[in-house]
N, C-alpha and C positions, 0 to 999 in steps of 0.2 A: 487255667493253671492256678492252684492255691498258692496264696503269698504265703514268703517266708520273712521271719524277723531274726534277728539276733539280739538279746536283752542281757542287760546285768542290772545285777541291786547293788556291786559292790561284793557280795560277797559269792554271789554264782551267775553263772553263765550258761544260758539258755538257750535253745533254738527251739522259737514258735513256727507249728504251720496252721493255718486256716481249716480246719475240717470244714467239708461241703454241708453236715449239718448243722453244722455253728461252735462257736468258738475256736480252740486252738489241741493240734497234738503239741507234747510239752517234751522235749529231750534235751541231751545235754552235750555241747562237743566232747567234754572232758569224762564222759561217764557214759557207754553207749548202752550199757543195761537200765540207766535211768530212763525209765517213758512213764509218762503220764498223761493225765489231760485237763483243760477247764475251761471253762466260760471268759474268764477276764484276765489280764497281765499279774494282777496281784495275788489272783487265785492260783494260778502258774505257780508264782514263788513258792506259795504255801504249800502247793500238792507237791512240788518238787524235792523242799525241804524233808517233807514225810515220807519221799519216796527213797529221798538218799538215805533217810534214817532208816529206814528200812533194811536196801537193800547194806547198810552198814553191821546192821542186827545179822542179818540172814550170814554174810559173808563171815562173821565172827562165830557162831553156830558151825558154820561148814569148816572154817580153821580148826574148833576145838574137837571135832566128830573126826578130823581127817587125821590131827596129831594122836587122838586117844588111840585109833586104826594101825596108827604106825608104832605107839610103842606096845602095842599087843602080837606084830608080827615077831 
């Protein structure tokens, strides 16, 4: 069974799992669309930072495409 962790830097909160080929899957309690993955703890932070930024972009995109839909109906 792969180990689980739970990490914070302070300013997020992580749940690592062990992949069977190495390193870690990278999620988030507070964010379940946030996945990612990496080799080390601190590569975690970084991939996760970029993923929430991401998925930050992407969900701002989808507001503006949803609102522009809605005052066209």
């Amino acid at each position: 069974m792969a180990k689980r962790y739970t990490v914070s830097d302070g300013r997020f909160v992580l749940n690592l799992e062990e992949a069977e080929e190495g390193g870690y899957v990278v999620t988030s309690p507070l964010d379940p669309e946030l996945i990612t993955q990496a080799e080390t703890i601190a590569e975690a932070f970084a991939n996760a930072r970029d993923a929430a930024k991401a998925l930050k972009q992407s969900r701002t995109r989808l507001m503006r495409h949803l609102s522009a839909l809605k005052t066209q109906a």
